[in-house]
FILOLUM-78248 format. One record per residue (C-alpha): residue number from 1; residue in three letters; x, y, z. Coordinates in steps of 0.25 Angstrom, whole numbers, plus 5000, padded with zeros to 4 digits. Layout:
<pts>
PT   num   residuo     c1     c2     c3
PT   NUM       Ala      X      Y      Z
...
</pts>
This chain:
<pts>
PT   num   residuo     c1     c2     c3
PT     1       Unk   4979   4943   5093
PT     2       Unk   4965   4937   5095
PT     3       Unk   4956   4931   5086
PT     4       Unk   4948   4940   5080
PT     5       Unk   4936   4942   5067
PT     6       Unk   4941   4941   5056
PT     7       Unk   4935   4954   5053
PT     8       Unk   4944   4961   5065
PT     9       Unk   4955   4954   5063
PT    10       Unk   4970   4962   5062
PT    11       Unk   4977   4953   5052
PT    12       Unk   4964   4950   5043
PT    13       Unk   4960   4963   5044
PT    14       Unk   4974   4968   5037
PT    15       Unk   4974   4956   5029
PT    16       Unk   4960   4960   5023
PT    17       Unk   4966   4974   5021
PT    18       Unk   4977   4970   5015
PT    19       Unk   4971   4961   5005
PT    20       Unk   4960   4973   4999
PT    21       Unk   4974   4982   4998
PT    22       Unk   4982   4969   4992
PT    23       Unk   4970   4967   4982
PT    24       Unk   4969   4983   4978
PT    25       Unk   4985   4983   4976
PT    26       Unk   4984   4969   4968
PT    27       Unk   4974   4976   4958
PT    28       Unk   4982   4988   4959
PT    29       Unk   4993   4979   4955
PT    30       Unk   4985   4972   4944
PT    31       Unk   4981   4984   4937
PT    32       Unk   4995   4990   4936
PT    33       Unk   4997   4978   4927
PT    34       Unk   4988   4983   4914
PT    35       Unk   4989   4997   4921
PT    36       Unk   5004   4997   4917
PT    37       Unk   5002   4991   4904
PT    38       Unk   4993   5002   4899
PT    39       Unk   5002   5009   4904
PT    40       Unk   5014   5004   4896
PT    41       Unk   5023   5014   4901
PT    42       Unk   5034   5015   4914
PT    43       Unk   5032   5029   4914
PT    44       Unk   5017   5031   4915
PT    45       Unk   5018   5019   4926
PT    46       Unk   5026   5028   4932
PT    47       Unk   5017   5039   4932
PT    48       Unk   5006   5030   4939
PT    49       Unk   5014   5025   4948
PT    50       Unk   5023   5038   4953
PT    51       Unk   5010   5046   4954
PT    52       Unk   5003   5034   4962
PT    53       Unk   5015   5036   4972
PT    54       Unk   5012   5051   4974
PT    55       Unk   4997   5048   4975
PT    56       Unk   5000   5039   4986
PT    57       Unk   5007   5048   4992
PT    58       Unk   4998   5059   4993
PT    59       Unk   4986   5051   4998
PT    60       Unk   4995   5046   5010
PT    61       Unk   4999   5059   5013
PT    62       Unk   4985   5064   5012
PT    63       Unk   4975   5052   5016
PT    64       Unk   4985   5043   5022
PT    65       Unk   4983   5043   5037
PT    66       Unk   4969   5046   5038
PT    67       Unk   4963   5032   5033
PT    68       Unk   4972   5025   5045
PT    69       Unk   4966   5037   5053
PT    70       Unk   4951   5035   5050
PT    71       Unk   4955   5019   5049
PT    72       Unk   4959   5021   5066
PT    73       Unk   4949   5031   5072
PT    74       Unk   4937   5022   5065
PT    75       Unk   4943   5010   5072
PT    76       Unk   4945   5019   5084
PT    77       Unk   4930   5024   5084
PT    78       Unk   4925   5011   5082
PT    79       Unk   4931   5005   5092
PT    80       Unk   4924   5015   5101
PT    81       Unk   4910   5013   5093
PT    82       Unk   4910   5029   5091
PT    83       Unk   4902   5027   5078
PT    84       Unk   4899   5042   5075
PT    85       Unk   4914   5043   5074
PT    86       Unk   4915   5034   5066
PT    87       Unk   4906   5042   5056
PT    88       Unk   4913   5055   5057
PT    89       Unk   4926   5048   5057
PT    90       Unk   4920   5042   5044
PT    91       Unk   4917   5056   5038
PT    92       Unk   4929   5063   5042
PT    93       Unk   4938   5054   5035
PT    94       Unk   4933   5055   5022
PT    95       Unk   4932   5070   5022
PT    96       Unk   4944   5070   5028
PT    97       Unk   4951   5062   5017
PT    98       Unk   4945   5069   5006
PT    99       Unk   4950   5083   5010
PT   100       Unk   4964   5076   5012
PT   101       Unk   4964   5069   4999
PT   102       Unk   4958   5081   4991
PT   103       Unk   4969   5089   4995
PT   104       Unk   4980   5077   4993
PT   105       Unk   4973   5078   4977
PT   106       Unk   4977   5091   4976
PT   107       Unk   4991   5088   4980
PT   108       Unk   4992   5077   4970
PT   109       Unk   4986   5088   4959
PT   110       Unk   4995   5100   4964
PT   111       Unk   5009   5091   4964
PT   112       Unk   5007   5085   4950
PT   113       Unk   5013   5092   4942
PT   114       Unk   5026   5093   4950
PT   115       Unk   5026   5078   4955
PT   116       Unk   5024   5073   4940
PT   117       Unk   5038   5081   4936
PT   118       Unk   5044   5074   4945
PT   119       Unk   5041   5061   4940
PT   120       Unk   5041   5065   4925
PT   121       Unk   5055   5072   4926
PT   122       Unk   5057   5078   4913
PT   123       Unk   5044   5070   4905
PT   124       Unk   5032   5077   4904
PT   125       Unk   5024   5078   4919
PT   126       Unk   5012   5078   4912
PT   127       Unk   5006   5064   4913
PT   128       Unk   5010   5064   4926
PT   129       Unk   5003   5076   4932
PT   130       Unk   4991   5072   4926
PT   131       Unk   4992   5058   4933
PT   132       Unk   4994   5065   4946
PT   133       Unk   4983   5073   4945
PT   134       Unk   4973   5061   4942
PT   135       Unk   4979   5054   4952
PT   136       Unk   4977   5065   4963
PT   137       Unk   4962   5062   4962
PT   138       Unk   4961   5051   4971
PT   139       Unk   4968   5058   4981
PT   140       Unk   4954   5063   4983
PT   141       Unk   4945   5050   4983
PT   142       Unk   4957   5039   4990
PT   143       Unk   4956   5048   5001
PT   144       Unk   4941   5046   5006
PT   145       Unk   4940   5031   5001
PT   146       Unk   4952   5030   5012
PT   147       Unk   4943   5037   5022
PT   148       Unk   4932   5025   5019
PT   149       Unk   4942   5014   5020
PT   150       Unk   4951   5021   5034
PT   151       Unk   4936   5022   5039
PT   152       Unk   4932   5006   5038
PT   153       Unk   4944   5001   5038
PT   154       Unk   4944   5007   5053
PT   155       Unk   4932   5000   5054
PT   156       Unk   4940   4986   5051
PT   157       Unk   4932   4985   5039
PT   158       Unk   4944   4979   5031
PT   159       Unk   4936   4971   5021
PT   160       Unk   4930   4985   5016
PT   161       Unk   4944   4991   5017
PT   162       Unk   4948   4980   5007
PT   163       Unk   4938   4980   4997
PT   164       Unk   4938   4996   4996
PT   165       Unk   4953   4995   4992
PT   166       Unk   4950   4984   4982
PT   167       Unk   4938   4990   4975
PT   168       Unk   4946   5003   4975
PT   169       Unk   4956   4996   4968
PT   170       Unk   4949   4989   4958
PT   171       Unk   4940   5000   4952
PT   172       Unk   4953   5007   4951
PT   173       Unk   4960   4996   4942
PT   174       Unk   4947   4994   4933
PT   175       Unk   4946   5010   4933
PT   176       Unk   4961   5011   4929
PT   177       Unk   4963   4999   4919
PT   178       Unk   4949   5002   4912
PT   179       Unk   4953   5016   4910
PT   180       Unk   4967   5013   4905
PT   181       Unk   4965   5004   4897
PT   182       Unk   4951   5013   4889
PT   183       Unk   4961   5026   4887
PT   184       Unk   4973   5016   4883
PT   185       Unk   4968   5006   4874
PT   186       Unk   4952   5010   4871
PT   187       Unk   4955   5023   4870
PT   188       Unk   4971   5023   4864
PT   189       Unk   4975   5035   4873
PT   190       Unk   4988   5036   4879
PT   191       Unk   4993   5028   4890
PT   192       Unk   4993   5039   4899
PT   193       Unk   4978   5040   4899
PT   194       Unk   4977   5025   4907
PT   195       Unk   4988   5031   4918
PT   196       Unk   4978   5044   4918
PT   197       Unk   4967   5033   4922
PT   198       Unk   4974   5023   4931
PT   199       Unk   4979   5038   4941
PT   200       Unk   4964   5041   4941
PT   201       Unk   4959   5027   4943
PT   202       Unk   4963   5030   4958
PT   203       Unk   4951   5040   4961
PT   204       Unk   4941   5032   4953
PT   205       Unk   4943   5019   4962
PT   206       Unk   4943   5029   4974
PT   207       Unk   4930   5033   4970
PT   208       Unk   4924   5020   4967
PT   209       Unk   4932   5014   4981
PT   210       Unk   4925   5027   4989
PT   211       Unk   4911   5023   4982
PT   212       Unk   4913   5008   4988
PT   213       Unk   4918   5011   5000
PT   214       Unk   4906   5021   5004
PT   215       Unk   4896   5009   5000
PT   216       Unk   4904   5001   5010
PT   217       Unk   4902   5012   5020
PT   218       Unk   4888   5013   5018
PT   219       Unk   4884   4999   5020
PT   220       Unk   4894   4999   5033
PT   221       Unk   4894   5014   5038
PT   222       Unk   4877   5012   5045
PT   223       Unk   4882   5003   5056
PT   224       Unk   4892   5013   5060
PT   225       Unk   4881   5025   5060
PT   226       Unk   4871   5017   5068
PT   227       Unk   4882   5017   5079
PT   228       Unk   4883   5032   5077
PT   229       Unk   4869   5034   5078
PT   230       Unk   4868   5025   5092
PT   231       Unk   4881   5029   5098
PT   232       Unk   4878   5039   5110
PT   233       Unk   4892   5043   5113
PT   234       Unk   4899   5057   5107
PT   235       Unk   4908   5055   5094
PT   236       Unk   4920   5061   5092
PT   237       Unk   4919   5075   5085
PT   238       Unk   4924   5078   5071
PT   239       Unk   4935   5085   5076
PT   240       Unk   4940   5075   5085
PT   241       Unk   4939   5062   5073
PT   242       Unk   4946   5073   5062
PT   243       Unk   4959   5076   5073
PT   244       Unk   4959   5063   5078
PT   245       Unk   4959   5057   5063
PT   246       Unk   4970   5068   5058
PT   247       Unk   4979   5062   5072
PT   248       Unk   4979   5050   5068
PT   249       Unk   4979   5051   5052
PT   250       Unk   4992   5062   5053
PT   251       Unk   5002   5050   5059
PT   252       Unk   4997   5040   5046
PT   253       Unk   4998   5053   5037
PT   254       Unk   5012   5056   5042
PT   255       Unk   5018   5041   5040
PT   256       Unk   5009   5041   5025
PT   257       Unk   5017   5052   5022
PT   258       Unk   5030   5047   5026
PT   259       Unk   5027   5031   5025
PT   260       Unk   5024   5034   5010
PT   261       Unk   5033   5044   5006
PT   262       Unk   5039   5034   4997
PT   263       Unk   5028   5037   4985
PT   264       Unk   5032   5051   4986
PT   265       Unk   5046   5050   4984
PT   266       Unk   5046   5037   4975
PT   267       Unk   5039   5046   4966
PT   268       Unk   5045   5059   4967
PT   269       Unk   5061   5057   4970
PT   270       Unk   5062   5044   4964
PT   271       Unk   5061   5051   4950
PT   272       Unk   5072   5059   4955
PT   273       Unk   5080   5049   4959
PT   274       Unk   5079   5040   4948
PT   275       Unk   5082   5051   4937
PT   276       Unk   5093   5055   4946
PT   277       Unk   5100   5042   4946
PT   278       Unk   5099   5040   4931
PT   279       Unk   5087   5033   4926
PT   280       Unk   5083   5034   4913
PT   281       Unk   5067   5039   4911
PT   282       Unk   5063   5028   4906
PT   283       Unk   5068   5021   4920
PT   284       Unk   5065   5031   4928
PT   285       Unk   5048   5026   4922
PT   286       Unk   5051   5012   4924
PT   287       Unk   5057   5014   4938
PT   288       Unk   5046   5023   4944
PT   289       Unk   5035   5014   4936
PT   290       Unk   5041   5001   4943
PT   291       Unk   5042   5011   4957
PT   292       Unk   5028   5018   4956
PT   293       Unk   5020   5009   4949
PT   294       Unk   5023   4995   4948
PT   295       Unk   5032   4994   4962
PT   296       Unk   5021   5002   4970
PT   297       Unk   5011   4992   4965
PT   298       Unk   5017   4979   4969
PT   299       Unk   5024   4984   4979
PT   300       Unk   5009   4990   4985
PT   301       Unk   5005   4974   4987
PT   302       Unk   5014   4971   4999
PT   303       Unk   5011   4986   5004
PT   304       Unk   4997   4984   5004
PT   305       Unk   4999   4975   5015
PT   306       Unk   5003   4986   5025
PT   307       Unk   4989   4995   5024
PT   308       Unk   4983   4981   5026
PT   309       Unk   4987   4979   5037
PT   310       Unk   4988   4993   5041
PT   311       Unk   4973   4995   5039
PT   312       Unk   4969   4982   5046
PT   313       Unk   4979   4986   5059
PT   314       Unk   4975   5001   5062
PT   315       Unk   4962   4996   5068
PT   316       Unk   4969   4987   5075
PT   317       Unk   4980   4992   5080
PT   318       Unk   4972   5005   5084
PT   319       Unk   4962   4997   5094
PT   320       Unk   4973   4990   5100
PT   321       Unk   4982   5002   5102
PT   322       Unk   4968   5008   5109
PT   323       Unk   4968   4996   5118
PT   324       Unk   4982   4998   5121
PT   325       Unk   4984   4981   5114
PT   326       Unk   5000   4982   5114
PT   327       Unk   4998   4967   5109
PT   328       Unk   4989   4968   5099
PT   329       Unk   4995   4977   5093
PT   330       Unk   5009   4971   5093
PT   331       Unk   5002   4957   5088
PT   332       Unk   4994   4966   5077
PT   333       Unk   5007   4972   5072
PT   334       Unk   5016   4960   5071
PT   335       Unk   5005   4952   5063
PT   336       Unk   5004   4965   5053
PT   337       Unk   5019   4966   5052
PT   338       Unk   5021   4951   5050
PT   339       Unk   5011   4948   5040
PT   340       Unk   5014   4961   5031
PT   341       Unk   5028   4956   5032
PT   342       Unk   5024   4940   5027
PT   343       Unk   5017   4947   5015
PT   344       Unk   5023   4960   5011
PT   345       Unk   5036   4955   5010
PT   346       Unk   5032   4944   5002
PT   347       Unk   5025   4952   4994
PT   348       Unk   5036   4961   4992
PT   349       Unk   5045   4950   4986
PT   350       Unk   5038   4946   4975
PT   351       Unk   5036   4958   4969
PT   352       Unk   5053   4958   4971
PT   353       Unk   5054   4943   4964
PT   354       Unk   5044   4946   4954
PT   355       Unk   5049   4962   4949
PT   356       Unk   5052   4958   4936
PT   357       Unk   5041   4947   4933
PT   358       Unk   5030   4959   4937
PT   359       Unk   5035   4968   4927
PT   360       Unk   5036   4957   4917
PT   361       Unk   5022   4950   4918
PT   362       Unk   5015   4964   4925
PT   363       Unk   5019   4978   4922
PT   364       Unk   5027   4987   4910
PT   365       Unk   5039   4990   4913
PT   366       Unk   5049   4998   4902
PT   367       Unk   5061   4989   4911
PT   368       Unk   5057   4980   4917
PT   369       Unk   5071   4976   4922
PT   370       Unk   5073   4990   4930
PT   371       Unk   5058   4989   4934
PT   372       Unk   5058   4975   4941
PT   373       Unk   5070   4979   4948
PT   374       Unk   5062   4991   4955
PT   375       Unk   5050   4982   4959
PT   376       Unk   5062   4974   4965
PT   377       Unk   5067   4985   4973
PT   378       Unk   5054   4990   4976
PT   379       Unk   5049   4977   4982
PT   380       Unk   5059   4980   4994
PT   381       Unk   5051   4992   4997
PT   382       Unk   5038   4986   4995
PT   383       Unk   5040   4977   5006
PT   384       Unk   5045   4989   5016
PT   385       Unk   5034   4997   5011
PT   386       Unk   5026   4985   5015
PT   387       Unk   5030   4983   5029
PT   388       Unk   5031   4998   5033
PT   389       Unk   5018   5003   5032
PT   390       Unk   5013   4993   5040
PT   391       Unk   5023   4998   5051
PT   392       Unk   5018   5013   5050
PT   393       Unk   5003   5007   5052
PT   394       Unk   5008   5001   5064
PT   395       Unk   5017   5012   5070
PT   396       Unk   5007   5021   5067
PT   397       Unk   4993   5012   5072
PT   398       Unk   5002   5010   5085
PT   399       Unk   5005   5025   5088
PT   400       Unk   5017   5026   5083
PT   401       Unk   5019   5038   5076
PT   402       Unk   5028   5045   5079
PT   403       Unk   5038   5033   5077
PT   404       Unk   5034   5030   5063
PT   405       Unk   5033   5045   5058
PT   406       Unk   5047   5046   5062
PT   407       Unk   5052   5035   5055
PT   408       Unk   5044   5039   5043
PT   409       Unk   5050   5051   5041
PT   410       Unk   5063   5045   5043
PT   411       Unk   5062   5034   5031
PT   412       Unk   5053   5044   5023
PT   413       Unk   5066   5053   5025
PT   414       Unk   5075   5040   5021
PT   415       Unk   5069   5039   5009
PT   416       Unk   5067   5053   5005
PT   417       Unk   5084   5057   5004
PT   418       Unk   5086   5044   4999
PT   419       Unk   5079   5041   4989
PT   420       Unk   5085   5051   4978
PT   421       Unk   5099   5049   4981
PT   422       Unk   5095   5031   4982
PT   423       Unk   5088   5031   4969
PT   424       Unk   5101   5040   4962
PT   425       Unk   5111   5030   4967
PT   426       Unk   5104   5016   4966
PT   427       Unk   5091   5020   4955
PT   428       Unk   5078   5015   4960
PT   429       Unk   5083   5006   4969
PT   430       Unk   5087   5018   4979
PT   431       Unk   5074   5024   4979
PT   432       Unk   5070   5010   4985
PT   433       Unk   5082   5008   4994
PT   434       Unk   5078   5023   5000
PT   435       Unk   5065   5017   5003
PT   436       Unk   5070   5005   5009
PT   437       Unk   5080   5011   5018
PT   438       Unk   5069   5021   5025
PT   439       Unk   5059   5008   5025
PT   440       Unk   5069   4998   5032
PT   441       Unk   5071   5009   5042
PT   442       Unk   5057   5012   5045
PT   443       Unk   5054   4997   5047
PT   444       Unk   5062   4993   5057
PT   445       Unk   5061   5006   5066
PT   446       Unk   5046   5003   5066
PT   447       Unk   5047   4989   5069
PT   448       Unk   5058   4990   5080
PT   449       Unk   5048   5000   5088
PT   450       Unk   5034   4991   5084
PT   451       Unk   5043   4981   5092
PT   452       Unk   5046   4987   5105
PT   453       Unk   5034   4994   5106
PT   454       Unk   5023   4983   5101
PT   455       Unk   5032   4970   5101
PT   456       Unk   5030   4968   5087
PT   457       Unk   5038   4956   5087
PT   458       Unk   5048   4961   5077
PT   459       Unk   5056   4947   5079
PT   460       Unk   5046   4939   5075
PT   461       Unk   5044   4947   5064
PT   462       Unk   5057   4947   5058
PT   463       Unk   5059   4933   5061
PT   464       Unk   5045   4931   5050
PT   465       Unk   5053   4940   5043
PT   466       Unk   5064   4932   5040
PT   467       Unk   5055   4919   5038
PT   468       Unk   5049   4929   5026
PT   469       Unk   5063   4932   5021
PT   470       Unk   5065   4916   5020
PT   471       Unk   5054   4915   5013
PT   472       Unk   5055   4926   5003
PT   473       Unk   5068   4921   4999
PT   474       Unk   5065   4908   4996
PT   475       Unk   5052   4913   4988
PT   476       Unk   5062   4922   4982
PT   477       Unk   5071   4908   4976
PT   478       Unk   5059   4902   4973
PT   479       Unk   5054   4913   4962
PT   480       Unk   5068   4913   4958
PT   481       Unk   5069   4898   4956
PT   482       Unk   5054   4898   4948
PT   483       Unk   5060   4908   4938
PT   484       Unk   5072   4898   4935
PT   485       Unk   5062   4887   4932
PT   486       Unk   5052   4894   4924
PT   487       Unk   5042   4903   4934
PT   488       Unk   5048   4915   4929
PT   489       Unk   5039   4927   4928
PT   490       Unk   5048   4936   4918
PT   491       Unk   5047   4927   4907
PT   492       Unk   5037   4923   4896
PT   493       Unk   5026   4931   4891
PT   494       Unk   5018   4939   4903
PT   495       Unk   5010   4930   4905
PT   496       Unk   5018   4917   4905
PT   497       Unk   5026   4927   4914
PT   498       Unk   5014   4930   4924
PT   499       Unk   5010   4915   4926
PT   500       Unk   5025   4912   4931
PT   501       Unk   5027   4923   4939
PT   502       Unk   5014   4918   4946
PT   503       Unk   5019   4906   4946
PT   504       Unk   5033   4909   4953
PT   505       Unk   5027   4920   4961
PT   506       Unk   5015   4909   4968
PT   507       Unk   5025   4899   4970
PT   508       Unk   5035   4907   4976
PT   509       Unk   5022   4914   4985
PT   510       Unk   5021   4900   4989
PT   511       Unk   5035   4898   4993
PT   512       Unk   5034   4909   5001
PT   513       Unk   5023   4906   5009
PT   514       Unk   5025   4892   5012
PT   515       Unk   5039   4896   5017
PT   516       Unk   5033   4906   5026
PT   517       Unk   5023   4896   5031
PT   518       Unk   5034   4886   5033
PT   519       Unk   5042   4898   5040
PT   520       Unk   5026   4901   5050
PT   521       Unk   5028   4915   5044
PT   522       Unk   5014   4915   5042
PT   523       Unk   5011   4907   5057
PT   524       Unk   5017   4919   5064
PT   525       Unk   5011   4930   5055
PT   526       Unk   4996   4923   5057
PT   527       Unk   4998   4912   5067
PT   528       Unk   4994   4902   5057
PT   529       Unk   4998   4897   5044
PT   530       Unk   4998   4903   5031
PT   531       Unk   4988   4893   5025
PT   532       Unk   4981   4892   5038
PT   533       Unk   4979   4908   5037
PT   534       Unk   4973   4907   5022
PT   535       Unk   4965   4894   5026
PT   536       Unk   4958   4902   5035
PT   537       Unk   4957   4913   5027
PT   538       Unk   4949   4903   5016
PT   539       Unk   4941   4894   5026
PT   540       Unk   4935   4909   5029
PT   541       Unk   4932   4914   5016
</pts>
């Protein structure tokens, strides 16, 4: 691919949106931290985390596909210099997403009660609802700061897309941790009052995040209206953009629907499952706390690296599948596949090796035994949860789909009739093998037709990817070998514990990469070295 600005470029483009998601997930991380130790409890960490799973859910289903919609028709329109477009385009998306994510809130509202007795079993539902119900509120304002970010993100403004996920972020945490800790320890009131505060911390960053972003579009937006004002061509009419956005927004609605089914059922028939095969209540909390809360946080970090890329590509990949550029597009998509591949998985097995030493320097757990051992588990699927979006955003940014629908709603099905009898039989560890199964699947359909029809160069992809495994497995016997001379993370007070954790964890970072620099892993992901790659990076800044 030819060199290109810095500004336009594929690979710094999805490494610049990756890094405001990484940076917004790392806070999201942080704060969990003094989050669950207000907290102090694995069943109100399970409340947070369950009911954060069925927001997600819900806004995918409702808001999901029209961000990447708005993201492709403003790169589309500015392609074609049809600045008044871009304006109605502008305004129809936010309206749009507002009515979409007013009617998602009263979804939320209306299935509170019931989706809380699910959870809760035979305790009292009470809590729960009422966490629902504050949580559903942002169902409305997440929506239309979506709509300003799908709109500049088209507009290859990555930098802004990255600080509005940042800022969002941060007056979240300081919103949350501030309230929590007044009604907790200012105020003495019961520990339920900070979980009240951290559900409804959501729509307050939303807020803030719409009031930053709209100062962005103010100072940006007037170059973009003085091309309206001078253009002398017809626009399109609303009812053309609004049909055109709802075509091309259904296909991303469709695979949000199925591609994240996993929220919706970890969170409703995982419960079912679990009771079923046996646990007591009180592993039933620290299961769905380690699943819902703690898991889906540091699982999130490899993951965010898929809508960082995926945001970056659609641009991309929709120029040069107007142009008809079967290279480019082939070139475009082994770099992303490669790259998340170097990363995610690495990423991935840290928080496997380290399970036990999080929970001991980082979070509460009632059993910390049973808990590490589900953060293991989930690892796995944090990788596959990693690399499969991605796919879908290239399936899908290519015109395919019809195939990835199909095979959507195959491993949605998958996972569905399996994961009740799984989780019975094996405990938690089935609910991540139903996953796994439907995930593996999906994979290497999607792979194998990328190949014929883009030559992907799946060969030289697994061929990277066994360099990886090598790697992995030595880092692997490298942290074990730290813990037996002293570099162990689960012992000591927390924060003796913390420094060696950080200590084996950077040394064993290091092992990693200078094998995979010594394997040009990184010289055929970015034609150059590792070092060479953040040389330039710094002789830039």
């Amino acid at each position: 691919m030819k060199k290109k600005n810095l500004k336009n470029s594929l690979l710094m483009g999805g490494l610049i949106g990756t890094a405001g998601m990484f940076i917004a997930k790392m806070i999201g991380l942080l704060y969990s931290i003094p989050l669950s130790s207000i907290l102090g409890s694995d069943v109100l960490m399970s409340y947070y985390g369950t009911a954060y799973r069925v927001y997600s859910y819900i806004l995918n289903v409702f808001t999901a596909g029209i961000p990447f919609a708005i993201c492709t028709m403003v790169a589309k329109y500015t392609a074609l210099d049809d600045n008044r477009s871009l304006l109605k385009i502008r305004k129809l998306s936010r309206t749009l997403l507002g009515i979409f994510g007013f009617f998602g809130m009263l979804l939320l509202m209306a299935l509170s009660y019931p989706l809380a007795k699910n959870v809760c079993g035979s305790d009292d539902p009470g809590v729960m609802t009422l966490v629902f119900i504050l949580l559903s509120l942002a169902l409305f304002f997440v929506p239309i700061l979506s709509a300003y970010r799908g709109f500049w993100q088209g507009r290859k403004e990555m930098v802004e897309y990255a600080v509005s996920q940042s800022f969002e972020q941060i007056f979240r945490v300081g919103f949350l941790l501030s309230a929590a800790y007044i009604f907790v320890y200012t105020f003495g009131m019961e520990r339920t009052y900070a979980l009240y505060a951290a559900v409804l911390s959501t729509s307050v960053a939303a807020i803030a995040g719409i009031i930053q972003i709209m100062y962005f579009d103010k100072v940006h937006l007037p170059p973009i209206k003085q091309g309206a004002d001078q253009q002398t061509f017809r626009s399109m009419k609303n009812k053309e953009l609004v049909r055109e956005l709802l075509i091309l927004a259904g296909p991303y609605l469709l695979t949000s629907m199925i591609g994240y089914i996993d929220d919706i059922l970890n969170s409703t028939l995982l419960p079912i499952g679990l009771r079923m095969h046996g646990y007591s209540s009180s592993e039933n909390s620290v299961i769905l706390s380690a699943f819902n809360y703690v898991g889906t946080k540091l699982c999130s970090i490899p993951q965010v690296l898929s809508p960082g890329f995926a945001a970056a590509l659609i641009p991309y990949i929709t120029e040069a599948v107007t142009a008809h550029d079967r290279k480019k597009i082939s070139s475009m998509m082994t770099e992303c596949i490669g790259i998340i591949f170097f990363i995610g998985i690495f990423l991935s097995a840290v928080i496997a090796i380290y399970s036990r030493e999080i929970f001991t320097v980082l979070f509460y757990t009632g059993n910390i035994d049973l808990a590490s051992s589900v953060i293991r588990w989930m690892a796995i699927e944090g990788f596959l949860g990693t690399i499969c979006p991605i796919i879908s955003s290239l399936m899908l940014a290519a015109g395919l789909r019809k195939s990835i629908l199909k095979r959507q709603v195959i491993t949605a099905v998958i996972k569905s009739i399996l994961i009740v009898p799984l989780t019975m039989l094996l405990g938690f560890k089935g609910a991540i093998l139903s996953s796994m199964i439907g995930s593996l699947y999906f994979f290497a359909a999607n792979m194998i037709e990328l190949e014929v029809r883009f030559d992907i160069y799946l060969k030289k992809l697994m061929i990277n990817f066994a360099k990886i495994t090598v790697a992995l497995l030595v880092s692997y016997g490298a942290a074990v070998g730290l813990r037996m001379i002293g570099l162990d993370g689960t012992q000591g007070s927390k924060m003796i514990a913390f420094v060696k954790l950080c200590g084996n964890g950077m040394i064993t970072m290091l092992v990693y990469f200078g094998l995979t620099e010594l394997l040009r892993v990184p010289h055929a992901l970015f034609h150059r070295s590792l070092l060479s790659v953040i040389a330039g990076k710094l002789k830039r800044n």
